[in-house]
Structure formats: C-alpha cells, structure tokens
KEKOL-669552 format. One record per atom (N, C-alpha, C): x, y, z. Coordinates in pm, whole numbers, plus 50000, padded with zeros to 5 digits. Layout:
REM residues N
XYZ ...
This chain:
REM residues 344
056718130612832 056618141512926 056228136213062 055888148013144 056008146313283 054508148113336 053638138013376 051748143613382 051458141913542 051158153213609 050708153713715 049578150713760 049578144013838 048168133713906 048138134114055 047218143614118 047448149214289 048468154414312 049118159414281 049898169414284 051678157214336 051398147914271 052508142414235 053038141214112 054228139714032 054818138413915 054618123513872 053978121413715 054508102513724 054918106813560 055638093213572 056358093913428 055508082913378 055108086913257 054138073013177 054998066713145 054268053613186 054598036813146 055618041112989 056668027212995 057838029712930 057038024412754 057328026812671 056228018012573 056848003812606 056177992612512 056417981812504 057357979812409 057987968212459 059087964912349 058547957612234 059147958212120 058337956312010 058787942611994 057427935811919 057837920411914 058957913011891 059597905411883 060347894911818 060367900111662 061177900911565 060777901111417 061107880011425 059847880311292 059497864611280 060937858311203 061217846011255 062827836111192 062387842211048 063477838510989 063857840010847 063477827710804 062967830110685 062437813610579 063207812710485 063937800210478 064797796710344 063667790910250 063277794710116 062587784910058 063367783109929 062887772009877 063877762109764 062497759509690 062797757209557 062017754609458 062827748109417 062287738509345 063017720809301 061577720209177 061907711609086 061107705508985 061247689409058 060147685309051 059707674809065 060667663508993 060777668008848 061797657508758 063067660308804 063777660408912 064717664808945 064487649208994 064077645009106 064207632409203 062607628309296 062477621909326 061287615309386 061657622509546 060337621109628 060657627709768 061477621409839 062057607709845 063397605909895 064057607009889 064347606109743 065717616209680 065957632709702 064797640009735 065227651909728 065257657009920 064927643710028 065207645810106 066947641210160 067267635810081 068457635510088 068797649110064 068507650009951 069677664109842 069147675709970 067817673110119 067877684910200 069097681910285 069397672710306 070377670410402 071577668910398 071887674310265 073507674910251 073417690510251 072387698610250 072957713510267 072837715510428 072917708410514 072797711010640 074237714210701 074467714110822 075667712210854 075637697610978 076527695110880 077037679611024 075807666010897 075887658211015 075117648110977 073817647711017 072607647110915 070947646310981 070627630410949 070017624311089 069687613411126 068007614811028 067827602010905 066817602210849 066037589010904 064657588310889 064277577410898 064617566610798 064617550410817 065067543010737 064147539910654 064517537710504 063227540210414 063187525110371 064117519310394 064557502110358 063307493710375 063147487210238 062167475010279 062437467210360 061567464710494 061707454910608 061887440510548 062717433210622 062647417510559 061007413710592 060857402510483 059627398210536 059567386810579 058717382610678 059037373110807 058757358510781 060057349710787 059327334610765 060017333110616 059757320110564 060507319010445 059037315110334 059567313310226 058657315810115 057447297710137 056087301810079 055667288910100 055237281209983 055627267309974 056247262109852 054457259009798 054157252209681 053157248709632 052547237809695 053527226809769 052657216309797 051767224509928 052357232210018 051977237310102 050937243510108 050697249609960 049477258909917 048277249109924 048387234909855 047517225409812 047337216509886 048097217510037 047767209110118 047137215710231 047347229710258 046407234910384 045707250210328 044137244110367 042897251810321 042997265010330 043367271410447 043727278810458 044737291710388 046027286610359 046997290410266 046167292610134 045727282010089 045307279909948 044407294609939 043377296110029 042287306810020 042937320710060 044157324110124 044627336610092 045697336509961 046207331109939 046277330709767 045467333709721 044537323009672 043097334909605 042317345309618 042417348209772 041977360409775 043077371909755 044377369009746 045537379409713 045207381309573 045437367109497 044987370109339 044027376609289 043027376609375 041867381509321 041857400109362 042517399609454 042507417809511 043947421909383 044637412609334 045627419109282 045067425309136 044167412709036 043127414108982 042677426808976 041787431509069 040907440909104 041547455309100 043017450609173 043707463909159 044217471609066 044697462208966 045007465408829 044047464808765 042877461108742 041857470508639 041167480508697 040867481308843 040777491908876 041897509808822 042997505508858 044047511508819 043987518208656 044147506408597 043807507508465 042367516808399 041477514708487 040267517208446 039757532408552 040237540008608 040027550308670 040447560708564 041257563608498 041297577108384 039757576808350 038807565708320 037817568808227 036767562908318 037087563008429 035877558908519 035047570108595 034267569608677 033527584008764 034407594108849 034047601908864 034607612008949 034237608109084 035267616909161 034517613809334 033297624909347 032637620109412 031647628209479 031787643609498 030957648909482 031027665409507 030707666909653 031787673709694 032197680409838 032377693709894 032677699710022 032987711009979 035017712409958 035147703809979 036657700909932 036907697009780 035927695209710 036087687009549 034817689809523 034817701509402 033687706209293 033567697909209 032777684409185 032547674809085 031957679608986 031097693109028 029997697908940 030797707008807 032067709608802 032847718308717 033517712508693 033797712308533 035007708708518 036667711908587 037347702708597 038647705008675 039827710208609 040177726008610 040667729808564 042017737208673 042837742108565 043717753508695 043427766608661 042587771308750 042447782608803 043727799408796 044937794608819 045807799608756 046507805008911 045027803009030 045437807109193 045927794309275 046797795609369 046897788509451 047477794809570 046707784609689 047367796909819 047977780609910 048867785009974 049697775910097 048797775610220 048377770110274 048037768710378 048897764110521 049287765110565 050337757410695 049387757810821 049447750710872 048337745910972 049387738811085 048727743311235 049657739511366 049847723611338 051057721711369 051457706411365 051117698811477 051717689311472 051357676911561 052567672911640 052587665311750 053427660011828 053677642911746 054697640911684 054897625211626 054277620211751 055117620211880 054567612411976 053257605611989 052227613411950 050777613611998 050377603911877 050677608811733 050257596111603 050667581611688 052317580811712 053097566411735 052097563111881 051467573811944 050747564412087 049797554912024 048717564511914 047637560011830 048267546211789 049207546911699 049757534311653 049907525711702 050037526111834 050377511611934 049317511711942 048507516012013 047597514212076 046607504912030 046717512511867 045637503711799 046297492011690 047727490011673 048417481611601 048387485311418 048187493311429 048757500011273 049927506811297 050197512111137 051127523611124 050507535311150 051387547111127 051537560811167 050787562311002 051337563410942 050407566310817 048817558210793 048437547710818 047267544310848 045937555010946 046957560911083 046737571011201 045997585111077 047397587211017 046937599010944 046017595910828 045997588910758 044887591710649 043447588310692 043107579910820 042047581610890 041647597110955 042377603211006 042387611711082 042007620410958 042787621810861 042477632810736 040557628710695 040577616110664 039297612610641 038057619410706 038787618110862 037357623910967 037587640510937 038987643710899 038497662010944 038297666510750 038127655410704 037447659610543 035837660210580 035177648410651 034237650210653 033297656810764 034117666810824 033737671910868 033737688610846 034927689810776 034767700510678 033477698210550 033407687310541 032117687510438 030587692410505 030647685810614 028927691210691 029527705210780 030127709510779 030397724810782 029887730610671 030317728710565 030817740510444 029867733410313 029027726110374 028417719010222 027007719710247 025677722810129 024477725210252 024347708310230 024167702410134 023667686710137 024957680010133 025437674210223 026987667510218 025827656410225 026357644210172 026577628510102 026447618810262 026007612610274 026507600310396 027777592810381 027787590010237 028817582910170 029207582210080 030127596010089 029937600309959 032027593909898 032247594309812 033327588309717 034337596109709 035217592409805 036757606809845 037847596609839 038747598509721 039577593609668 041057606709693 042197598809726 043587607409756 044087598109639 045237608709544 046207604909447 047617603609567 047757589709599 048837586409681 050027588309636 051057592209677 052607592409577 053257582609648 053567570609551 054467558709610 055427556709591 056347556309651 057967553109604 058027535809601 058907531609473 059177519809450 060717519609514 060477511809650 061837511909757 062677498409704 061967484309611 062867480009564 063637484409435 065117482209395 065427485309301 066577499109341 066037506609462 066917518109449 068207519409481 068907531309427 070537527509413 070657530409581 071647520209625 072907519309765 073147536209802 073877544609692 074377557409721 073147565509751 073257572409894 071987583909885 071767593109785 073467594709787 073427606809692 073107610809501 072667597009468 072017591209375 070797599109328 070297609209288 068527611609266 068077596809168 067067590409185 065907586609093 064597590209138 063807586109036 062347588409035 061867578309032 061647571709100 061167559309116 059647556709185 058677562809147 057277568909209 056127564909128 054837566009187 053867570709096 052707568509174 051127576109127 050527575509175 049397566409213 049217564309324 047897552709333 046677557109405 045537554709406 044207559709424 044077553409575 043427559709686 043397556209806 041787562209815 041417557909854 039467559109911 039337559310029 039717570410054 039667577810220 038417573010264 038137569810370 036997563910489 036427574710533 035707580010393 034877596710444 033477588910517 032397602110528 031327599710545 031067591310695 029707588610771 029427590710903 029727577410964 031007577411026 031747565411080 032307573111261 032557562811312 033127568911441 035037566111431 036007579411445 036957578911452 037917563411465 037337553511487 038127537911540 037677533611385 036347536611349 035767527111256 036337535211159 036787545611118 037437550911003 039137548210992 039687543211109 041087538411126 040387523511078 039517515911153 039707502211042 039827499910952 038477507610836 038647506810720 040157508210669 040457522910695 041597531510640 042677515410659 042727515010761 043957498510797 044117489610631 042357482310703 042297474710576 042617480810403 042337493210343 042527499610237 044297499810182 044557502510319 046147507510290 047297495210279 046707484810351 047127470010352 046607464410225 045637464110125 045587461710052 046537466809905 046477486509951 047157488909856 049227487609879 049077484909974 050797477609960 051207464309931 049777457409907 050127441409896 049647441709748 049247447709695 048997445409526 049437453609405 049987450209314 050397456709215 050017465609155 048897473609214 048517487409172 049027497309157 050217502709248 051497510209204 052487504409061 052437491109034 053317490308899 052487494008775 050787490408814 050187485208701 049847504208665 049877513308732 049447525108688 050987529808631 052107526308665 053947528408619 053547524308475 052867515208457 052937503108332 052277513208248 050817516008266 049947518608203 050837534808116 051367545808223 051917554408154 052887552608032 053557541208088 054787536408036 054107534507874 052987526607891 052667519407765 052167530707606 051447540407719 050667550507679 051727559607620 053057562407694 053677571707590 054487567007474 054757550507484 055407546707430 054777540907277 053677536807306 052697534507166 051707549507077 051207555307193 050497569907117 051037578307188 052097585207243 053347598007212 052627603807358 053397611707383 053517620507507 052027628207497 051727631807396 050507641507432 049097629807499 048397616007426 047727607907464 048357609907656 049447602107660 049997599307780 049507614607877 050057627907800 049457638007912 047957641707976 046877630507805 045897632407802 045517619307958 046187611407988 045787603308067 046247604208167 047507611208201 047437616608346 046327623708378 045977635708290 044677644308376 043877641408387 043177628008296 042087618308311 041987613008457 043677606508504 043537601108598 043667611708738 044387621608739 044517628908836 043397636408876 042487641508779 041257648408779 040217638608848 040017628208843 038877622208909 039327622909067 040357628209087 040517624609226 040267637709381 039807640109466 039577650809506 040647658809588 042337649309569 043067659809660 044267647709615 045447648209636 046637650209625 047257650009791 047767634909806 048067632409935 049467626209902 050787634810004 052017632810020 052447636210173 052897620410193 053417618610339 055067617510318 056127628210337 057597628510349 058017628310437 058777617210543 059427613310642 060607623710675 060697631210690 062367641110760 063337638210836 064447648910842 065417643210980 064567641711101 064917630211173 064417627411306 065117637111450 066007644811403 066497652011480 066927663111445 066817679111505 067017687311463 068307693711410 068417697611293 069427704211153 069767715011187 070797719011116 071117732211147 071647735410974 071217749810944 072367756310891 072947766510847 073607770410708 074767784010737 075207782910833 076077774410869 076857775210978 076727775811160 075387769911143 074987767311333 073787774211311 072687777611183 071387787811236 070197771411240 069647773811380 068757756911373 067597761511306 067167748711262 065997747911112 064987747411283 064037754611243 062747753311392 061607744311276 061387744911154 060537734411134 060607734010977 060157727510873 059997723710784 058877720710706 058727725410641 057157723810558 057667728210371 056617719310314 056527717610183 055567716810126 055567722109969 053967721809926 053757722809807 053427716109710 053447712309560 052117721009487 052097722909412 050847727509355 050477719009245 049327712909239 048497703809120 047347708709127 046907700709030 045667700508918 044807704309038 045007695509175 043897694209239 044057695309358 043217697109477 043767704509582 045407695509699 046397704609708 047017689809760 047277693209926 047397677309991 047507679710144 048567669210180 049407676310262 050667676710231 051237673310396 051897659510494 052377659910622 054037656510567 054477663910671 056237660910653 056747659310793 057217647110849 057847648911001 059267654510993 059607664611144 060617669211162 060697669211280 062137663511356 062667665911498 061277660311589 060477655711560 059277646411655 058367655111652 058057665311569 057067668711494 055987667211365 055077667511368 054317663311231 053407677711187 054337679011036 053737691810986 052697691610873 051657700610861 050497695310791 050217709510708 050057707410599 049577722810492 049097717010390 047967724610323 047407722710208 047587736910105 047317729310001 047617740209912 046257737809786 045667748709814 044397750709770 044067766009673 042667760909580 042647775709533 041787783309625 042627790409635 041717801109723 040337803909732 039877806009637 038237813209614 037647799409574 037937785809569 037317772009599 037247769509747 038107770409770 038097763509890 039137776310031 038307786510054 038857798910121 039497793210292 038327781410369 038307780510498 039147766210499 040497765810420 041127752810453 041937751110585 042247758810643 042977758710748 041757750710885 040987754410837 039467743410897 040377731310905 040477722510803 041367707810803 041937704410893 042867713810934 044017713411017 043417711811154 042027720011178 041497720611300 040797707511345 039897706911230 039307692011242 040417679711290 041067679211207 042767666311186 043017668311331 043387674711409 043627677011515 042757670411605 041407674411613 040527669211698 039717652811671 040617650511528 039877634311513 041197629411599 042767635411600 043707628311666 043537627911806 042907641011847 042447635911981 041477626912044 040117628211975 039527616911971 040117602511988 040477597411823 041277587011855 041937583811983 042757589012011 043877587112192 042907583512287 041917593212278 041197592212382 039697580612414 039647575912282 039177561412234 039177552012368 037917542912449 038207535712510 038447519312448 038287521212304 038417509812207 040557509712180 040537499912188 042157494112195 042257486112084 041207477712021 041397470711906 040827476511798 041127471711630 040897472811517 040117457411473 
C-alpha cells in the first residue's frame, strides 16, 4: 500500500530479494573394498567431463646410486646411519606389531580413554572453512618439509588446543596417536583405471601438548621421515595377513579393533584434481569434501583446484564443538607463516 508521511505519498521499500538457493551436492557412497583412495580418485575423475589434471602419486627416483658394502665399512659415517636405520626399522615393526595390545592414548577432550571404545551408532560430518594450498606450500618452503608434514603439525597444535579449551585437566604431554592410511605406491598397476587396495594403517604420534608451532613442525618432520623410511606400513600388512590366515577372520577382526581403538582419531590426506572439474555436462564442481565414518573420531583434508578442504566426522554428543579444530588448524597455519624462524 500507499503510507502517508507529511502529507506526501511514499511507497515502502521494495522487499528484498531472496537469497541465492545453496549449489546442489552430488554425494556418492563407495565401500571402501571397492579401491584404496587413489584408486577411487581416479574412478572421481572419469565421471567428470574432459580431462582432470591429478597430482602425481609416482614414487620419486631416489637420488645417487646404491652404496655398496665396502663403502659401508670403510666410512664411519655411512656405517652409523645403517645402524641407526636398522635399528628404527627394528623399533618400527615391534612397535607395529605390539600396539593391538599395548596402552591407549591419553584421555583428551578429543579421545575418551576413560570408556570403553565403542560405536555409538551417531555420527555427524563436520566441514570446516578450507585453506588456500598456497599458504601450506609457502610453509613448506619456507621451512623445507612437505605439505603433509605442514598439516599434521598444524592438526597437532589445533588438537591441543582444543584440549585446554574443552578439558578441565588437559595433560602437558599427553599421548595422541593418528591411524595414518598409507598407500603402497610400489607395485601398482600402469592403468589408472585399474582399482587396487593397496593400503593400510600406520600409527603417527602427533606432536600434541605445550610446544611452540616451529617446534611441533620439527618433531612432526622428524616422525613422518621416520615413518616413510621404515617398514612399519608392511609389518602391520603382514601382521593382518598372518592373523587371518592362521586363526580365521574373526581373531583378525578381533585385532583390527585392538589396533584401531588405541588410537584417538583417524587421519586421511587425499590429493585431488589440481584444477577445476566440471560435470553433467559443463555444471563446475566449486569444492569437494569426503568423510568416512570409524570406530574412532576421523579427520579428514582433500586438496581441490588450490584449495585445502578439512572435515571431521565425529560423534556428536562426544565431541559436540568440533568445528573448534578447524578454527584452531587455521590459526596454528597462520602462526606458522608468520614465524620469524626459517629453519627446522
């Protein structure tokens, strides 16, 4: 209508136009025994249209040629990282071996040690604002690691800082273990279009507890360099292998949850197209996110188009304020950058 105000006519303001309705979400459900996460990032990229540019998953050559025995026994040096390789390889495989029946991690407010670890029967998605790749790969130079080294430090600091939030007595140093998912990159078939499963899990000991953002990227460095240089990914392949094959699938199920249960979260890093997808016929993918549900809480980064996407998937009424993570993770990455420390 028409409302008079001093004896002029005004027409009220027009309403507002109503929001945007939010993109449409394609979601896909896949079984795990279908293919390992490289394999099933392929099987995303043949429903696209055109060709999606992936990162290369290829084992890098390794540099220099092999060094013979006299070489070992003639310089001191050589000889003593041999033994200290042998001896971390050692360590890794009975470690490996010996975690189903070893301690739990520490009680957090991310990981109830005090209850048994069960499924709840709830689980909620979390999706949390992503990241600029750019800003991890600055971290990475800067400080001479990888991008995944960047992130599981960074996860470390905004775990423990979700812990002295949300915990009344959080730990100094307290025992925060990630079930890593590793792909075995030698061995796999030439054709993308190939699925195997060629995976399994290995124990990572996040650099929780009261460190300064540089000093939780060292550790994290050193941890993650260890666990790619030692046979701890075969020797836990082995151990299942052995377990279903001598006392039957049920023992074997009994020792996955042995081993998955001591651990306080479920960590999967999936590399994506490096450039943006399209599909049905020209509709562009704006981002990508994925999210598994286990035993135990899982936290989950996937890069897309020079983005880095981050969600956890948690039980709800355990752990209600996870999107916290995301906030923290954020502000240890800024930190880091802004670091006047350049070395590790």
């Amino acid at each position: 209508g028409i409302q008079g105000v001093g004896g002029r006519a005004r027409r009220p303001p027009p309403p507002s136009s109503p929001p945007p309705p939010p993109p449409p979400v394609v979601c896909v459900r896949v079984s795990h025994a279908v293919g390992d996460g490289l394999s099933l990032v392929n099987v995303l990229t043949r429903l696209t249209d055109g060709d999606a540019s992936l990162l290369d998953f290829k084992r890098r050559p390794s540099g220099g040629g092999k060094t013979s025995a006299i070489q070992y026994l003639t310089s001191p040096s050589k000889l003593w990282a041999l033994l200290v390789w042998l001896f971390n390889c050692v360590v890794a495989v009975l470690s490996a071996i010996g975690t189903p029946v070893g301690r739990r991690d520490s009680h957090t407010a991310f990981y109830d040690a005090k209850a048994p670890v069960a499924y709840s029967g709830k689980r909620r998605m979390v999706t949390c604002e992503g990241f600029k790749l750019a800003d991890l790969k600055v971290a990475k130079q800067k400080f001479g690691c990888t991008v995944n080294d960047v992130v599981c430090a960074c996860l470390a600091g905004a775990l423990h800082q979700y812990d002295l939030e949300k915990n009344d007595a959080p730990k100094t140093a307290p025992l925060t273990r990630a079930a890593i998912a590793v792909p075995f990159l030698d061995g796999r078939p030439n054709d993308e279009a190939h699925l195997c499963n060629r995976w399994t899990f290995v124990s990572l000991p996040l650099a929780t507890g009261s460190k300064t953002i540089v000093e939780r990227l060292r550790v994290t460095k050193r941890r993650c360099d260890l666990m790619k240089t030692t046979p701890a990914a075969h020797a836990v392949s082995a151990l299942n292998v052995v377990a279903a094959a001598t006392l039957g699938p049920k023992f074997q199920s009994q020792t996955v949850y042995d081993f998955m249960s001591k651990h306080s979260m479920v960590f999967t890093n999936v590399p994506g197209p490096t450039k943006p997808v399209t599909l049905f016929r020209g509709k562009a993918v704006r981002s990508m996110t994925f999210a598994v549900s286990n035993l135990v809480n899982q936290v989950s980064v996937m890069s897309y188009a020079g983005e880095m996407g981050f969600s956890l998937v948690v039980d709800p009424d355990a752990t209600p304020d996870a999107h916290l993570v995301g906030e923290y993770f954020a502000r240890e990455l800024e930190t880091l950058i802004a670091s006047p420390e350049t070395t590790l």
